[in-house]
C-alpha positions in Angstrom: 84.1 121.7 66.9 85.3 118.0 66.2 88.6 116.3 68.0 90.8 114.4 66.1 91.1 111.4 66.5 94.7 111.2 68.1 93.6 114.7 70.3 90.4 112.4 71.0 92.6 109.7 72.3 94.5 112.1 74.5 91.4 113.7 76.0 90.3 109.9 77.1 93.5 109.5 78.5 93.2 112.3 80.7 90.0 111.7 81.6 90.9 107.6 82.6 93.3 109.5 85.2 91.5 112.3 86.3 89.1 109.2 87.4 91.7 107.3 89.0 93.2 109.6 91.1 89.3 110.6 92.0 89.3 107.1 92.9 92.1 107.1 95.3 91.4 110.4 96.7 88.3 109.3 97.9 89.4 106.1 99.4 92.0 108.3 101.2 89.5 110.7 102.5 87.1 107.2 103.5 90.4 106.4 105.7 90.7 109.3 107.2 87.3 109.5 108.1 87.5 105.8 109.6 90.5 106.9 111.4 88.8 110.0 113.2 85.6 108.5 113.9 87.6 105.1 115.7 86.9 102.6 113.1 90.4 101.9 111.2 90.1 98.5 111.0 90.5 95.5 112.3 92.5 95.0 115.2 94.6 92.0 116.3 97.7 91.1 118.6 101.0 90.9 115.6 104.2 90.4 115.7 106.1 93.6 114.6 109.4 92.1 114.3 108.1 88.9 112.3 106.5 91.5 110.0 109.8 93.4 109.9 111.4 89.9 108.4 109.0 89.3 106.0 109.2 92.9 104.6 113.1 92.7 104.1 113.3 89.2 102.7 111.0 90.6 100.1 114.0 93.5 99.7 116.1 90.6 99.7 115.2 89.5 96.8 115.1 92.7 94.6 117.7 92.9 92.4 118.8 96.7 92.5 119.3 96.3 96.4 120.8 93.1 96.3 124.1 94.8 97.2 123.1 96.5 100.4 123.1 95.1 103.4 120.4 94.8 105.7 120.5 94.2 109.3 117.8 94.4 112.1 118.2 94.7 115.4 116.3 92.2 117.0 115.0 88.7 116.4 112.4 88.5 119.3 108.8 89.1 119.2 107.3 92.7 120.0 104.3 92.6 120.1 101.8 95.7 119.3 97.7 95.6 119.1 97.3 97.1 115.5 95.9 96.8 112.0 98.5 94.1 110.8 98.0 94.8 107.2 98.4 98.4 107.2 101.7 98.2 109.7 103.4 96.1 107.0 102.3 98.3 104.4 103.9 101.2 106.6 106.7 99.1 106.9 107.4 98.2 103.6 107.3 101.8 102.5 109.5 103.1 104.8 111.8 100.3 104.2 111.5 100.9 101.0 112.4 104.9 101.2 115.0 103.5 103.1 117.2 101.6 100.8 116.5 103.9 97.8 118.4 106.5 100.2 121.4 104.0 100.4 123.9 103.7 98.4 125.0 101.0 96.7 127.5 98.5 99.0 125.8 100.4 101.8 124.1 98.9 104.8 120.5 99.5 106.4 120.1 99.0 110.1 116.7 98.3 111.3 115.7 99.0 115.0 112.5 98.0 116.6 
C-alpha cells in the first residue's frame, strides 16, 4: 500500500533521525574504543584554570544566567597533561549542569 504524502513526510522524518543518532552512536562507541585501546587524543600540557575562565565568561554572557553569580576559586595556573579540547568540553557541560541547577540571584562557586 501507498503512504500519503504528509504520512510519507513523517516516515522521512524519522528515518533523518534514526540516521543521526546512528551517527552519534557510532562516533561514541569510536571514542570509547580510542579510549580503551590508549589512543584518546592528542595530548598537551593546558592550563585548567585558564580553561575554567574562558568557559564562564562564555556563561557570562548568556542572558538567562546573567543574574547568578559566578565565582572561582583560583586565579593561578594548574596545570594537567590532557586532551585540552575535550577538558573544556567537560567543563562547559558541567558548568553548564551547574547553573541550570541554581537559582536565579544564586551564586556558583568553582573549585579547582
Amino acid at each position: 500500500s501507498k503512504l500519503n504524502p504528509g504520512d510519507a513526510e513523517v516516515v522521512r522524518e524519522y528515518v533523518a533521525m534514526i540516521q543521526s543518532e546512528a551517527k552519534r552512536c557510532r562516533a561514541i562507541t569510536t571514542k570509547l574504543l580510542d579510549f580503551a585501546r590508549g589512543r584518546d587524543g592528542e595530548r598537551a600540557l593546558y592550563d585548567i584554570t585558564a580553561i575554567v575562565q574562558e568557559v564562564i565568561g562564555m556563561f557570562r554572557h548568556v542572558r538567562q544566567y546573567q543574574s547568578r553569580t559566578i565565582e572561582i576559586n583560583r586565579l593561578d595556573p594548574c596545570r594537567a597533561f590532557c586532551n585540552g579540547p575535550e577538558i573544556k568540553q567537560v567543563i562547559l557541560n558541567l558548568v553548564a549542569n551547574a547553573l541550570q541547577a541554581t537559582p536565579d540571584d544564586g551564586r556558583l562557586d568553582i573549585r579547582i
